[in-house]
C-alpha positions in Angstrom: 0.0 0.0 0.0 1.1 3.3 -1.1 2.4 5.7 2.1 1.6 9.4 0.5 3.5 11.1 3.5 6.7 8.6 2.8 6.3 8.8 -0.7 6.1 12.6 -1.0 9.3 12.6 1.1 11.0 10.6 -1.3 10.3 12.8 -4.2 10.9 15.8 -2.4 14.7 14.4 -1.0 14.1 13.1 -4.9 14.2 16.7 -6.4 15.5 19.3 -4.4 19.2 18.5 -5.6 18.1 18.6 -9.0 16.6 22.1 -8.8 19.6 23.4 -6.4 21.7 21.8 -9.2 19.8 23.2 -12.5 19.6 27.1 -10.5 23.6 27.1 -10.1 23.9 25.6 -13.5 21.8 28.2 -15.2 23.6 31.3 -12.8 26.7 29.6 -13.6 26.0 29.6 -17.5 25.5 33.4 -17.3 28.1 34.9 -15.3 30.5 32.5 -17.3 29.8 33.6 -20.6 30.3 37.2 -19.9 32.8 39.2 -21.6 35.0 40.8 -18.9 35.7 43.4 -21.2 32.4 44.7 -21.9 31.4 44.5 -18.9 34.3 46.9 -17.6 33.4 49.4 -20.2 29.7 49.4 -19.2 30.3 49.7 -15.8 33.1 52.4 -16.3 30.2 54.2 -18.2 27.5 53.4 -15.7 25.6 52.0 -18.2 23.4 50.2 -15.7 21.0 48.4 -18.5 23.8 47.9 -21.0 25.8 45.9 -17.9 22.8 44.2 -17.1 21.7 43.3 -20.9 25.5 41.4 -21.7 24.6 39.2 -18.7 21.9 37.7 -21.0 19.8 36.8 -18.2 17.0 35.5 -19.4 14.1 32.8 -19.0 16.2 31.2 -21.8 18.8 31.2 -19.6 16.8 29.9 -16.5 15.8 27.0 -18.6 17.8 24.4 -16.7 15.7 25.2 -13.9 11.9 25.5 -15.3 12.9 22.3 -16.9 13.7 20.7 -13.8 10.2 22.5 -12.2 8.4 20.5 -15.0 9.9 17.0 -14.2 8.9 17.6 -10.6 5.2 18.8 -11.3 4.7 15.7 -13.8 6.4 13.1 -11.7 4.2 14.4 -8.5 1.4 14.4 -10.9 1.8 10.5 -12.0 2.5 9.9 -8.1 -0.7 11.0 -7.5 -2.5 8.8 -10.2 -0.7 5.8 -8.7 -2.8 6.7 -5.1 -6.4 6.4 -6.8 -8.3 3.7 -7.6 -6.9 1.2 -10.5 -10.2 1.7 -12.4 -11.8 4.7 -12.3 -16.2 4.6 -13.1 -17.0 7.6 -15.1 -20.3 8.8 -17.1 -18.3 7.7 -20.2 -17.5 4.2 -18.9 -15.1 2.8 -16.9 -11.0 4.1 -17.1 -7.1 4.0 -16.3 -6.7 7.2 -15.0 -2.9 8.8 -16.2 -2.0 12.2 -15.2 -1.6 14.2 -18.5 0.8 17.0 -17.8 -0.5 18.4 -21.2 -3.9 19.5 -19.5 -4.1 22.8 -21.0 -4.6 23.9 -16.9 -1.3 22.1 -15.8 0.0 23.6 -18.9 -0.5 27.3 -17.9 -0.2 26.8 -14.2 3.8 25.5 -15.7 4.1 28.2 -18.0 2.6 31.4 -15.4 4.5 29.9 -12.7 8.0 29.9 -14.8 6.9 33.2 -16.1 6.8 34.6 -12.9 9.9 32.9 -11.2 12.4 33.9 -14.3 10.6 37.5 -13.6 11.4 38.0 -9.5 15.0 36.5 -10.5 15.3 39.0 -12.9 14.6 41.4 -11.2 16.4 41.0 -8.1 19.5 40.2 -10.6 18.8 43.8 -11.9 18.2 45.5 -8.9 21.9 43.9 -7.2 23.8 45.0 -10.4 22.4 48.4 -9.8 23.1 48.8 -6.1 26.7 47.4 -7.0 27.2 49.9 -9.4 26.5 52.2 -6.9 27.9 50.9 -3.7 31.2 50.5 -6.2 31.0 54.6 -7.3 30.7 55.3 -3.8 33.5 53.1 -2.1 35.7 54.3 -5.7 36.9 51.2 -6.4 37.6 50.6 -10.3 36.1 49.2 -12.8 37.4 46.5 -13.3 36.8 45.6 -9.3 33.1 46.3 -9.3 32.8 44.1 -13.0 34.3 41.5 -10.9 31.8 42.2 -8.4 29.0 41.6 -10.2 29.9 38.1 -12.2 32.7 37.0 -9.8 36.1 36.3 -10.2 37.4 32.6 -12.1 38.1 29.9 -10.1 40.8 27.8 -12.4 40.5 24.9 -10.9 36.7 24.5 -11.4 37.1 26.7 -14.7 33.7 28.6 -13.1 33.2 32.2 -11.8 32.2 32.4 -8.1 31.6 35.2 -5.7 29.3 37.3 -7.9 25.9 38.9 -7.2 24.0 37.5 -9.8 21.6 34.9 -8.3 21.5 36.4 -5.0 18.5 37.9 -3.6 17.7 41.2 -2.9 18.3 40.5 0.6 21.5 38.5 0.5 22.9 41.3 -2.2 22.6 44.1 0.9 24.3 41.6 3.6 27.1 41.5 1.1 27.4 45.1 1.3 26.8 45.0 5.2 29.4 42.6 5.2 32.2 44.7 3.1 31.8 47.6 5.7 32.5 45.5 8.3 35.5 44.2 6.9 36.7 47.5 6.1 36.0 48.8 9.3 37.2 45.9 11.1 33.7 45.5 13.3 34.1 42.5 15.0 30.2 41.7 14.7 31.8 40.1 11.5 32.1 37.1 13.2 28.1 36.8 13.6 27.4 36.7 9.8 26.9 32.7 9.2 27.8 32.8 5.3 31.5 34.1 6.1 34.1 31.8 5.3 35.2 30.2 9.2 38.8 29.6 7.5 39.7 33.4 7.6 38.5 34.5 10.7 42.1 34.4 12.5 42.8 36.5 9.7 40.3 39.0 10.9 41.0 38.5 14.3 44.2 39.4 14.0 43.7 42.6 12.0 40.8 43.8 14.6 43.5 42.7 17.3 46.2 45.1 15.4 44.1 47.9 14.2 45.6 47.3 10.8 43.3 47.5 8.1 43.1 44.3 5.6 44.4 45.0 2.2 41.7 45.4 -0.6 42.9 42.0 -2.3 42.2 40.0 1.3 38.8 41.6 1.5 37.8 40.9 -2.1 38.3 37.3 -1.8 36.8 37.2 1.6 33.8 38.8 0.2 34.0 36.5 -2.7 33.8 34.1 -0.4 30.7 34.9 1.5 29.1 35.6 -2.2 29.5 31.9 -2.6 28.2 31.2 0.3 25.2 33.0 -0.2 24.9 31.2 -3.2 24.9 28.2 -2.3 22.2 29.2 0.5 19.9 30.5 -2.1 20.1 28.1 -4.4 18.7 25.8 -1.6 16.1 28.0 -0.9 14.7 28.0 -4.2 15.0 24.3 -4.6 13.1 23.7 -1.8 10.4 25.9 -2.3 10.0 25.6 -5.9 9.9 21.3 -5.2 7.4 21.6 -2.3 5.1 23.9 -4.3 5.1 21.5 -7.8 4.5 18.5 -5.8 1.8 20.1 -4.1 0.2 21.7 -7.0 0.4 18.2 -8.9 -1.3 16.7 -6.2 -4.2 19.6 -7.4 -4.0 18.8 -10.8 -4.5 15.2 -10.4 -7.3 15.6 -8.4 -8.9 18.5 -10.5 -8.6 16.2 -13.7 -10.0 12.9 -12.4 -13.3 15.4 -11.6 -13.1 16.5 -15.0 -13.0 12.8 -16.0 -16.6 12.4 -14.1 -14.8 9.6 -11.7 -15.4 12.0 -8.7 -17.7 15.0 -7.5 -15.7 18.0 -6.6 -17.7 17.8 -3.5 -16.3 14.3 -2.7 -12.7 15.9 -2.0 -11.5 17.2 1.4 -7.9 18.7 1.7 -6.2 18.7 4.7 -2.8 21.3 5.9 -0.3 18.7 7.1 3.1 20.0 8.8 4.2 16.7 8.3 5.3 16.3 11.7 8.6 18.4 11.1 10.0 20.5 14.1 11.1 23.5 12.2 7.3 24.7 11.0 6.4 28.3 10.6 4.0 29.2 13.8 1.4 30.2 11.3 1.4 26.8 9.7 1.5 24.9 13.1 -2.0 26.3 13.8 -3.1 25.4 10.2 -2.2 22.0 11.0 -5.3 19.9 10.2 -7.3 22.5 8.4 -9.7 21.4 6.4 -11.1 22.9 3.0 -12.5 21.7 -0.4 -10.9 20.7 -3.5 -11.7 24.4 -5.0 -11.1 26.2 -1.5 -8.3 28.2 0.1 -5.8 27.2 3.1 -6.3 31.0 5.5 -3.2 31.3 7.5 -3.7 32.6 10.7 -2.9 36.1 9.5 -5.0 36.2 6.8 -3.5 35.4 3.7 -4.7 32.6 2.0 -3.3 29.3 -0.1 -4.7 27.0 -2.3 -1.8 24.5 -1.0 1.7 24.8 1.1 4.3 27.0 -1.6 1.1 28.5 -3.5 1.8 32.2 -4.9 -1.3 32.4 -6.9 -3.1 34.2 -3.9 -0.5 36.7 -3.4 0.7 35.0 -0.3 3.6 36.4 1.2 7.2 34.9 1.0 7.2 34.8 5.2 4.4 31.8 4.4 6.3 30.0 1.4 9.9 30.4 1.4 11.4 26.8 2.7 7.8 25.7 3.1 8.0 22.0 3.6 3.7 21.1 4.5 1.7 19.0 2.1 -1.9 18.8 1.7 -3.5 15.2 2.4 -5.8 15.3 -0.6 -9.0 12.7 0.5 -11.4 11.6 -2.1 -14.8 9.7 -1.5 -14.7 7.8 -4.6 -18.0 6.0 -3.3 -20.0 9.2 -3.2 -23.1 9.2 -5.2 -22.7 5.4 -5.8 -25.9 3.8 -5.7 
């Protein structure tokens, strides 16, 4: 018998190394294939949309990862077909129910939700290579420097750039500047940021200890450093929260399309919030825990906003209620209702 809780676990554990994988992949593909060169001249001009369009970000660009959204919304989907009944009795006879990706629904939930994750990485990409264009004017470093800056500096033995902005988010792009000043200034409440590189901090210490500044070149690759970091956080985050949200939206679509099929009333479906029993839950989705709604009804989280499932944006829910969102909905369906 089929354990929906275990199973879900297995895809998620499944998938989120893909997507982590496909977002550094795709951020990787960008920042590599910039020309230095350009970039300096842009930058030297402050040509902020010029430096911005020879990153080539684009959803093009972002395709490792949308692809990788896909195969986790169509495997969840099939998943979900395997927990119904073998045979499924509708008006039009008796069927195999397969979950068809296709659905011209599951096909614009795919395409929207893409739409609009290529768009908020987009942005956020634009809005860092602005402020460190800026933050680079204002601290006078060169050109070349703040270029660096923004794609990261090439790591020979791994023949990739690392310790860029481009990927970060909006937040993570001000800690790095946060994080420069304190270098710079030698404020020891460097030692509380939890993306600095640990291997360096006698380094610091020893610098605070002495009063004497670090050199530019120590703080650059320090900085680089907790870019990386960052990175590697963020990468994480989206991974989980874009696996969490397509598993949970194909359990949706496979429920939605065997009540197209006629095998089910829409009023034969209960969904219930499920924490799945994790110790790190959101207070606000501890008290959803075991909230009931229908198959066409919203989740309400104690503050108001609403969800059509754990990770759903389409409701304007805030990030505080999806980011690293790891609930599932346990989807129940009466397939014996109206059965005579």
């Amino acid at each position: 018998m089929i354990d929906p809780r275990k199973e879900l676990e297995g895809l998620f554990d499944r998938f989120v190394p893909k997507l982590r994988s496909a977002f550094q992949i795709a951020i990787s593909d960008v920042v590599d294939n910039a020309v230095l060169k350009d970039l300096i001249a842009a930058v030297k001009a402050n040509q902020i949309n010029t430096v911005f369009k020879l990153l080539g970000f684009s959803e093009a660009a972002m395709r490792p990862l949308t692809a990788a959204i896909e195969e986790t919304f169509e495997t969840g989907g099939i998943f979900v077909g395997r927990t119904f009944p073998k045979i499924l009795n509708t008006s039009d006879g008796r069927m195999i129910f397969r979950f068809n990706v296709k659905n011209e629904r599951a096909e614009s939930w795919l395409r929207n939700n893409s739409s609009a994750l290529v768009g908020r990485l987009e942005d956020e990409a634009r809005t860092n290579v602005r402020n460190t264009l800026q933050a680079g004017m204002s601290d006078g470093r060169n050109p070349r420097k703040v270029a660096l800056d923004i794609v990261g500096r090439m790591n020979r033995q791994t023949g990739h750039r690392e310790g860029g902005i481009i990927g970060l988010s909006k937040n993570q792009e001000s800690w790095v500047r946060s994080a420069r000043t304190k270098l710079t200034t030698l404020d020891k409440n460097y030692f509380d940021l939890q993306l600095r590189d640990k291997r360096f901090d006698s380094t610091v210490a020893k610098a605070i200890e002495s009063g004497k500044p670090l050199s530019g070149e120590v703080v650059d690759k320090l900085m680089d450093r907790y870019k990386a970091n960052a990175l590697k956080k963020r990468a994480l985050d989206i991974a989980q929260t874009e696996t969490i949200q397509s598993l949970n939206r194909a359990d949706y679509e496979a429920t939605k399309q065997a009540v197209d099929s006629g095998a089910v009333r829409n009023g034969a479906v209960t969904r219930e919030w499920d924490t799945t029993g994790l110790d790190n839950v959101r207070n606000s989705h501890r008290g959803m825990d075991g909230q009931k709604v229908g198959l066409d009804e919203a989740f309400t989280t104690p503050r108001g906003d609403r969800l059509m499932f754990p990770g759903d944006r389409s409701l304007n829910a805030p990030a505080r209620e999806i980011v690293n969102c790891h609930c599932r909905v346990k989807t129940v369906v009466d397939w014996f209702d109206g059965v005579e």
